[in-house]
N, C-alpha and C positions, 0 to 999 in steps of 0.2 A: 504494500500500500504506500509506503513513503518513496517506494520510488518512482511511481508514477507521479504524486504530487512535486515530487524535484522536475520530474521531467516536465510538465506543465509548468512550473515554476521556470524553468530554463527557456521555454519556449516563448515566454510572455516575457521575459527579459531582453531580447531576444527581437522583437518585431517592434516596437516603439525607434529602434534603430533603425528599422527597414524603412518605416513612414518619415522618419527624420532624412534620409538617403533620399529618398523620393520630394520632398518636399524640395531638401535644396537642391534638387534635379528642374525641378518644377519652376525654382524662383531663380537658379541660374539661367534659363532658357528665359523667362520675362527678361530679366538684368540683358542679356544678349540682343534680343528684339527691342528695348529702350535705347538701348545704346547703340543699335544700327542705324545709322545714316548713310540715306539711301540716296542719288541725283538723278535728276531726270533727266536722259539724253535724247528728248525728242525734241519736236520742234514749238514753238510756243505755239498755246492752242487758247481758244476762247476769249480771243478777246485780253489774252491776258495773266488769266485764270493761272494758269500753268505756264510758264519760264523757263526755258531750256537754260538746263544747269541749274536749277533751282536744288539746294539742298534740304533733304526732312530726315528728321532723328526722329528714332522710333519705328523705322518700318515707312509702308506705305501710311501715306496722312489717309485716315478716318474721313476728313472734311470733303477729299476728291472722290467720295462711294458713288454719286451720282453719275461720276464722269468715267470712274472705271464697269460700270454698268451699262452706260450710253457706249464708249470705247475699249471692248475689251483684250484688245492688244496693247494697252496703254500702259498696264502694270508690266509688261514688259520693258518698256523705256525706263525702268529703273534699276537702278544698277548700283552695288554698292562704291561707296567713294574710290577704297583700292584697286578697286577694276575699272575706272575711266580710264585710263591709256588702250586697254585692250578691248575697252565700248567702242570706242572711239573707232578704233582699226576697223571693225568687224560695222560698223555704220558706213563706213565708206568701202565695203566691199558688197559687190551686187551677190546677192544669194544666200547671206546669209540674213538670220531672225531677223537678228534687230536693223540689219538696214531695209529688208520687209516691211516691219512693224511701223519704221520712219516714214519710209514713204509713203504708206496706209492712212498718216496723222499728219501730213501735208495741208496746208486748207481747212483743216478743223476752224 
């Protein structure tokens, strides 16, 4: 009898670890997504709205839902900041995504 209660005892010792692991699994992945700053390499659209080269921390801006709804290759033109050299390239080559996706959002 006592050694099963050790072992239950062992086991509930044990799993408040597991949810602690996961949790700051959970709130490094937020921490990661806050602090991505993302640029947008397409061409200014709306009037405005959107500014080629515009930089947003945090992911895609929330604010833009209606416009990546309206244009959905548009979350495409964002690209984290350390990859604009190699956005960049791949925009001025015909066939690939994002020089696609640019040209697509032309006239917006």
């Amino acid at each position: 009898m006592n050694e099963k209660v050790e072992n239950i005892v062992k086991k509930n010792e044990t799993t408040p670890q597991k949810s602690v692991s996961t949790e700051k699994k959970a709130k490094d992945t937020a921490t990661k997504v806050a602090d991505e700053q993302l640029i947008y390499v397409g061409p200014t659209i709306e009037r405005g709205i959107l500014r080629q080269h515009q930089v947003f921390k945090g992911g895609h801006p929330a604010c833009l839902e209606n416009l990546f709804t309206k244009y959905p290759l548009l979350k495409s033109l964002f690209v984290p900041v350390d990859q604009l050299n190699s956005a960049q390239i791949d925009l001025s080559k015909k066939g690939t995504s994002l020089n696609a996706a640019y040209t697509a959002m032309k006239g917006v």
